[in-house]
Every structure is written in structure tokens, then in C-alpha cells.
C-alpha positions as a printed Julia matrix, in Angstrom:
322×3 Matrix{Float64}:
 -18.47   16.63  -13.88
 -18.6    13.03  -15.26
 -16.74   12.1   -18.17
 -17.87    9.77  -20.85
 -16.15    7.63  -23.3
 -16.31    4.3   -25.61
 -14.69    1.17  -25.37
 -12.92   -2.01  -26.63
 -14.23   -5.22  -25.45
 -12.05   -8.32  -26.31
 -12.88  -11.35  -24.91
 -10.15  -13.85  -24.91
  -9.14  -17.37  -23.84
  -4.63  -18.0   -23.07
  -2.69  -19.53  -20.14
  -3.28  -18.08  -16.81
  -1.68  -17.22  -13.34
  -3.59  -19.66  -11.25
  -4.35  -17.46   -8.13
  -6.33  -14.52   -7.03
  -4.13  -11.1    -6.06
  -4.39  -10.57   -2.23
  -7.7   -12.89   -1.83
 -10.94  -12.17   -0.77
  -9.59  -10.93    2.44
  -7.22   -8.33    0.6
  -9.49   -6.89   -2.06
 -12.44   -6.01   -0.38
 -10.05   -4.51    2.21
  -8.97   -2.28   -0.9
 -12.53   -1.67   -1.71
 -13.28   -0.48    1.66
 -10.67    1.92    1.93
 -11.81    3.19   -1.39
 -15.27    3.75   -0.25
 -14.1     5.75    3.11
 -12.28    8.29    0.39
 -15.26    8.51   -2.26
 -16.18   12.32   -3.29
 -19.73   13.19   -3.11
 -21.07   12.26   -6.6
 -18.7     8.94   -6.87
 -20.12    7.77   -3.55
 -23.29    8.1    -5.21
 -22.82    6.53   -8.38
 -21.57    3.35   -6.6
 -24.09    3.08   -4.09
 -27.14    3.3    -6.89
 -24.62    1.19   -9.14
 -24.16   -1.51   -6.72
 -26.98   -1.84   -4.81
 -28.43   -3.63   -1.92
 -26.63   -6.94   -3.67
 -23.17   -5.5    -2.46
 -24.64   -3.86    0.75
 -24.25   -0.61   -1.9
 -20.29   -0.66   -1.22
 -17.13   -1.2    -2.73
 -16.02   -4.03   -0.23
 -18.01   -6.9    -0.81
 -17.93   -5.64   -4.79
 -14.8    -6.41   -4.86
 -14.48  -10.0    -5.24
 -16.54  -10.41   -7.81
 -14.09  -10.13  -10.87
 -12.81  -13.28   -9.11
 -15.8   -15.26   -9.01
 -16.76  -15.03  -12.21
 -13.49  -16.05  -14.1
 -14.18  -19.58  -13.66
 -17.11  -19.44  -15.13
 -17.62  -20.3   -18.53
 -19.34  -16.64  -19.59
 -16.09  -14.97  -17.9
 -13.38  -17.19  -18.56
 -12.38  -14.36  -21.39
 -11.35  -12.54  -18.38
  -8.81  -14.4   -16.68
  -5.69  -12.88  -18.52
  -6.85   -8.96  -17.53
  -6.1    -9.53  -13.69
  -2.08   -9.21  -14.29
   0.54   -8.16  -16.26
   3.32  -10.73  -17.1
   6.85   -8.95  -16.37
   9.45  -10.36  -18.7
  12.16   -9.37  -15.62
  14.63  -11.2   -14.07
  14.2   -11.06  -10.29
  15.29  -10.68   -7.64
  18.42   -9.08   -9.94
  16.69   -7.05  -12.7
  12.94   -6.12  -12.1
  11.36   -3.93  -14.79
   7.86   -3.61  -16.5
   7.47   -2.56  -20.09
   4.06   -1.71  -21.93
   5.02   -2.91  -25.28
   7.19   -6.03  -24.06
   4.58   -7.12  -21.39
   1.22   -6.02  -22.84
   1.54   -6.14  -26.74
  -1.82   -7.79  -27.1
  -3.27   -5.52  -25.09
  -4.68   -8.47  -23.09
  -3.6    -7.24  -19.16
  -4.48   -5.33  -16.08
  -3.37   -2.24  -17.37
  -5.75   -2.46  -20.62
  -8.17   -3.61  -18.65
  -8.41   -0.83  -16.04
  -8.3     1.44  -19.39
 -11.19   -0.54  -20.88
 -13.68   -0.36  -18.27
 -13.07    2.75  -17.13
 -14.38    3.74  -20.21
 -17.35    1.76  -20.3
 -18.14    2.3   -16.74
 -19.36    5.72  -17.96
 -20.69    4.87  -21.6
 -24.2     5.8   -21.26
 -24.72    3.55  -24.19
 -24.38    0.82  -21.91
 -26.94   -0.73  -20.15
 -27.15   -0.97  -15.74
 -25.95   -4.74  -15.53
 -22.99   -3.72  -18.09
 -21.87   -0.4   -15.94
 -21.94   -2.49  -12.48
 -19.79   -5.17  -14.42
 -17.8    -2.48  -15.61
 -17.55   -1.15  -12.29
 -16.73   -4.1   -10.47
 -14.01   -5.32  -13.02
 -12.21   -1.33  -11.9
 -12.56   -1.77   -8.14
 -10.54   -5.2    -8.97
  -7.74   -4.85  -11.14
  -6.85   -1.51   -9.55
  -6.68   -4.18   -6.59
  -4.33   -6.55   -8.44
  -1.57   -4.13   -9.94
  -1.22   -3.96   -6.15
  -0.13   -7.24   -5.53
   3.62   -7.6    -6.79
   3.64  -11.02   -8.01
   0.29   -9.94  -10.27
   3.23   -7.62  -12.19
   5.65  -10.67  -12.89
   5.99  -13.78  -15.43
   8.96  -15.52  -13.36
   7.89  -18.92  -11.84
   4.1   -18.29  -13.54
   4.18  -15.78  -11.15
   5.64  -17.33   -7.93
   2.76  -20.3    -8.62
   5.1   -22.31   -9.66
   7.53  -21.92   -6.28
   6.85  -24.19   -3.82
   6.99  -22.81   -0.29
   5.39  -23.18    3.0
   3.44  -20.94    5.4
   3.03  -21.92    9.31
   4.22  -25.73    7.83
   1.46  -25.93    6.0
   2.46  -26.74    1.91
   1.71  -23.61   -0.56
   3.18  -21.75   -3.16
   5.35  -18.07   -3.71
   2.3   -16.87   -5.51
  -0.48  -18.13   -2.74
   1.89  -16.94    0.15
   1.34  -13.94   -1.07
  -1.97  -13.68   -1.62
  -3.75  -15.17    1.25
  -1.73  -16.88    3.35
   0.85  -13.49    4.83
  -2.29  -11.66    4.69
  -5.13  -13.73    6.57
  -2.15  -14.16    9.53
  -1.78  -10.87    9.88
  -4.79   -9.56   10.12
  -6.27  -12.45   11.99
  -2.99  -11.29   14.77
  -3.29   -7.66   14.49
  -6.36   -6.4    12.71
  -9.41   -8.6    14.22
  -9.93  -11.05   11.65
 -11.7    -9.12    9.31
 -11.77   -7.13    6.22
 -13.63   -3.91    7.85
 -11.3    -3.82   10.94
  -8.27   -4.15    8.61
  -9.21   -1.09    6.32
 -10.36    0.94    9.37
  -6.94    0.57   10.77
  -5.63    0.81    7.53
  -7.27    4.32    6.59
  -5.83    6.07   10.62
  -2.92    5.0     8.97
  -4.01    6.62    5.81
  -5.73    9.88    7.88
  -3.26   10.74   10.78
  -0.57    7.87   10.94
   2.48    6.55    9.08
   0.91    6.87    5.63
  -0.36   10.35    6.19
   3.04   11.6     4.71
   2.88    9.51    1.67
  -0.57    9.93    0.49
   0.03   13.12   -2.29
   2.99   10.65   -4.01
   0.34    7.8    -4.19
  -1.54    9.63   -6.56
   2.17   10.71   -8.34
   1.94    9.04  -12.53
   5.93    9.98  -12.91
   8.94    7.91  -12.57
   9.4     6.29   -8.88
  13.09    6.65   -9.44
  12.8    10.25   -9.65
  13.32   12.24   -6.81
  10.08   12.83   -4.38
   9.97   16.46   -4.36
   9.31   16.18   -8.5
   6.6    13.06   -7.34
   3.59   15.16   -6.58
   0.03   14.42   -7.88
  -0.71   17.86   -9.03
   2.61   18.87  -10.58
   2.73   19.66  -14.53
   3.55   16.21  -14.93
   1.17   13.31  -15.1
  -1.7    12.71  -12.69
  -4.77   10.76  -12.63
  -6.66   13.92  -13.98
  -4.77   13.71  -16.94
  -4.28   10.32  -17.43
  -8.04    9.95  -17.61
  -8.51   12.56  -19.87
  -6.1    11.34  -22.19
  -8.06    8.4   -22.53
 -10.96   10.04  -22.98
  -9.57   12.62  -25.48
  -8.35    9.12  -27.45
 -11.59    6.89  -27.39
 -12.44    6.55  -30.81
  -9.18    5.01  -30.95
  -9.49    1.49  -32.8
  -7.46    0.33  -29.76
  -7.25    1.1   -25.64
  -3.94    2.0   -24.69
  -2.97    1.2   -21.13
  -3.05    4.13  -19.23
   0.11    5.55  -17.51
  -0.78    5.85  -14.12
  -1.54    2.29  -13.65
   1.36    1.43  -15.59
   3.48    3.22  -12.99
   1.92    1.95  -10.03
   2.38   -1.85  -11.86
   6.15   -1.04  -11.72
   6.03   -0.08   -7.91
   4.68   -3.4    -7.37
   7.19   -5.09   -9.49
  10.13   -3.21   -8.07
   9.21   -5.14   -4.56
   9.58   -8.59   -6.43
  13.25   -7.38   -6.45
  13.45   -5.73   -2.97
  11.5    -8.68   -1.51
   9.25  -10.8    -2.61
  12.16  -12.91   -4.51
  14.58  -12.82   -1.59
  14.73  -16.07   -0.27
  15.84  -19.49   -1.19
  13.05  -21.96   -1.06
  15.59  -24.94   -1.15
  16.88  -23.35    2.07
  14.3   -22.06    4.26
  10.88  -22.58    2.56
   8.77  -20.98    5.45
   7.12  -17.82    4.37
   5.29  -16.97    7.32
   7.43  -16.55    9.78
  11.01  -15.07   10.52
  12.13  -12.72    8.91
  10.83  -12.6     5.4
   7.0   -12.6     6.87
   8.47   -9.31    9.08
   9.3    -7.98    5.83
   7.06   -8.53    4.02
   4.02   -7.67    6.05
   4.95   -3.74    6.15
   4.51   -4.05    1.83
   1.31   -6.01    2.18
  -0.07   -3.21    4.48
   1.77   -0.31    2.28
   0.01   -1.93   -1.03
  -3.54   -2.26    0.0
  -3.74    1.14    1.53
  -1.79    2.17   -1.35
  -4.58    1.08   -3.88
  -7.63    1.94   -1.89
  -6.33    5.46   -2.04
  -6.09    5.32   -5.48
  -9.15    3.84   -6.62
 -11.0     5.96   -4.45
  -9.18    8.45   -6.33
  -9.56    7.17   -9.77
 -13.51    7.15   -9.55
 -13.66   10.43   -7.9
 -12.0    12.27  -10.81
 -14.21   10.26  -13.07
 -17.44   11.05  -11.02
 -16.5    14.72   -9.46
 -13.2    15.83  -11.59
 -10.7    15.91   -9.37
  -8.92   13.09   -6.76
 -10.95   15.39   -3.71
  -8.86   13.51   -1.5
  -6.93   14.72    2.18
């Protein structure tokens, strides 16, 4: 079953976080996993969809969103790959729709927008395979916990170093933590790091955590009421809900991703924020890069799941996932 829908397309020009959420290296690691996970007819609507341009994958699709913001046809789109948290972390970390998204100008209207007009059959190809692209993105960046905060622009605006070398909170984050690690541990390379990444996913340490991934309640509540197929929200209904709404005058952001934006918040809290760069300004070693690695790992597998997820209940009507 496919669903189909309309859409609202703002293009807009404000101040921007300056950095891209988990990098090249991070994103198409997310699209990978994604693609390892995709249900029969979503596998085939993003293989004809992308083509041989993005050797017909989600991976090498991924990075476009970033490309493109910098250039002057996109640069409407450079405020849609976060959502600026009004928190105060590491003490108070919180993320609220109205407070944080009033405009409606964010990832989580975003990833309402174009999911929409990624099946608009009023659209034309190049339009769906933007639309696509722009999903297999932002689900990337509500990932990345400093993409779900407005402290420090982000963390771009806290200085910090990683292996001596000078950088920012935000950058650390992004590239820097990341590219280490998987150059150490996961052969140096996108493919190798979502293969290990989906074992992980399959038969190892994730394996456990997978049905609460696709969970649209309250992380605070307790796990056995955090299932993905319980009465309360899931990404079935979440999407329908949209759909059941689109000739709304306006896209409201969806609840699902608004959920999994405050699981990436709550780390700015739990970690990314704990340390004092007048102190010890190293990132990437110690013990904040031993940290921190495990929530890098946890996040990208974490949204590869889910947008593998997202488009299969678009494309097949239902997550059809282990």
C-alpha cells in the first residue's frame, strides 16, 4: 500500500548552525543501514527513485541535502536540518514543538513536509528524488544531539580540540569523534561501519533495543509501555495522521520525530555538555571520547532503523522490520 498526500513548501532564508550533523561519513552510514532494512516495495521505489546517480542506494543519497544548502537555489533549506532547543544544558535539557518550532521552519517540519511530497504523484521525478533525499537526511540529523539544541549555536560556538588539532563542540561531534572511530575500529569507511553497525542491529547489543526504536511515546516512561505496536503512537500512525491532515493550510511536525529529537537532546545533558572546555578542551580522547563513542554508534544505528522504517510503512504499510 502506498500512501499519498500534499504538501507545504516554504522556502526561507534566517541564521544557521554552521555544520553538517554526523558528516558525510555519518549520514550515508545511516543511509546504508536504512537500505539493509528496506521492505520489498520501498527498496524498489528508492532504487528506480535514485538511480544509477546514487549507485540506486540510500548511502551515497544521503549527503546530498548537505551539498546543496550552500548553494544559492537551496540556501532556503539550511534552517530544516535542526531544531533549536531553548534548554539549558547540561542542567535542564528539554525540546518543545511550539517553543522550538513555532515557524514551522525545522527538522521536524521538514521530515513532515517531504514525506508528503515524496509520494504526491502530482509531483514530478526530479521533485520526488529531492523529496526523497531531503527524508533520508533530516531523519539523519534529529540523530545527532547537538542538531536538537540552540546553546552555544549549537556547540559551534565552543571551542575545543580533537587529537590537538583546533575545532569546535559542534564539529567534534560531527566528524571529528566519528571519522576516529571508525577509521580505529570500523575500516575507514562508511559500508564497513554500517555492516558492523547492522550485526549489532541483527544479532548483537542492539538486537534487544530495536522494537523501542520504533516506540513514538514518552522515553521517560517505563520500557515495557515503549513498544512500537502498542495502542499508543507508532510510525504507522504517525504517518497516517499526517496524511489524514494534508489539506491542512499548515504541516505539523510529526510526533515520532519529535520524540526521537528529544532522545537526542536528552544526551546533550547526559553527555555531550559534560566537560569544561577551559579545563580539558580535548574531545577525542580520555574519557569523554569513551563516552561518547557508545552514543555516536547507538544514534546512527538508531536512525538507520528508523528511516528504513519510516519509508517502509510509507511504501509497504507497515515498519516490516526484525
Amino acid at each position: 500500500m502506498v500512501l499519498s498526500g500534499l504538501a507545504l513548501f516554504v522556502p526561507v532564508t534566517l541564521c544557521v548552525q554552521g555544520s553538517y550533523a554526523w558528516g558525510n561519513l555519518g549520514h550515508q552510514t545511516i543511509g546504508f543501514i536504512a537500505q539493509e532494512f528496506l521492505a520489498p516495495n520501498a527498496l524498489s521505489f528508492v532504487q528506480t527513485t535514485l538511480g544509477s546517480m546514487y549507485n540506486f542506494s540510500l548511502g551515497p543519497a544521503a549527503t546530498w541535502a548537505d551539498m546543496v544548502k550552500s548553494e544559492s537555489e537551496f540556501t532556503w533549506s539550511k534552517n530544516l536540518h535542526f531544531v533549536d532547543a531553548e534548554d539549558d544544558p547540561p542542567t535542564s535539557c528539554s525540546v518543545e514543538e511550539i517553543r522550538d518550532c513555532a515557524s514551522q521552519i525545522c527538522v521536524l517540519a521538514a521530515i513532515a513536509n517531504y514525506t508528503t511530497r515524496v509520494v504526491d504523484p502530482t509531483l514530478d521525478a526530479e521533485q520526488i528524488q529531492e523529496a526523497l533525499k531531503f527524508i533520508d537526511h533530516f531523519i539523519g540529523d534529529i540523530g545527532q544531539p547537538l542538531h536538537v539544541e540552540a546553546v552555544a549555536a549549537g556547540g559551534n560556538d565552543i571551542d575545543a580540540l580533537c587529537d590537538g588539532s583546533k575545532t569546535n563542540l559542534h564539529a567534534a561531534w560531527d566528524t571529528g569523534m566519528l571519522t576516529k572511530n571508525v577509521d580505529a575500529v570500523h575500516g575507514g569507511t562508511s559500508e564497513q561501519y554500517a555492516a558492523d553497525l547492522v550485526v549489532q542491529i541483527k544479532n548483537g547489543s542492539f538486537s534487544s533495543l530495536t522494537s523501542n526504536w520504533l516506540s513514538c511515546t514518552s522515553i521517560t516512561e517505563p520500557v515495557d509501555n515503549r513498544r512500537a505496536f502498542s495502542s499508543g503512537p507508532s510510525i504507522e500512525t504517525d504517518i497516517r495522521s499526517l496524511f489524514a491532515a494534508r489539506d491542512a493550510e499548515t504541516i505539523t511536525p510529526l510526533e515520532c520525530p519529535l520524540i526521537w529529537a528529544r532522545e537526542s537532546n536528552a544526551f546533550d545533558c547526559s553527555t555531550v555538555f559534560n566537560f569544561e572546555p577551559e579545563v580539558d578542551p580535548e574531545l577525542c580522547t580520555g574519557s569523554y571520547f569513551t563516552n561518547a563513542i557508545p552514543v555516536v554508534d547507538l544514534q546512527i544505528a538508531k536512525q538507520g532503523f528508523r528511516l528504513a522504517a519510516w519509508l517502509n510503512v510509507l511504501f509497504d504499510g507497515s515498519p516490516m522490520l526484525p
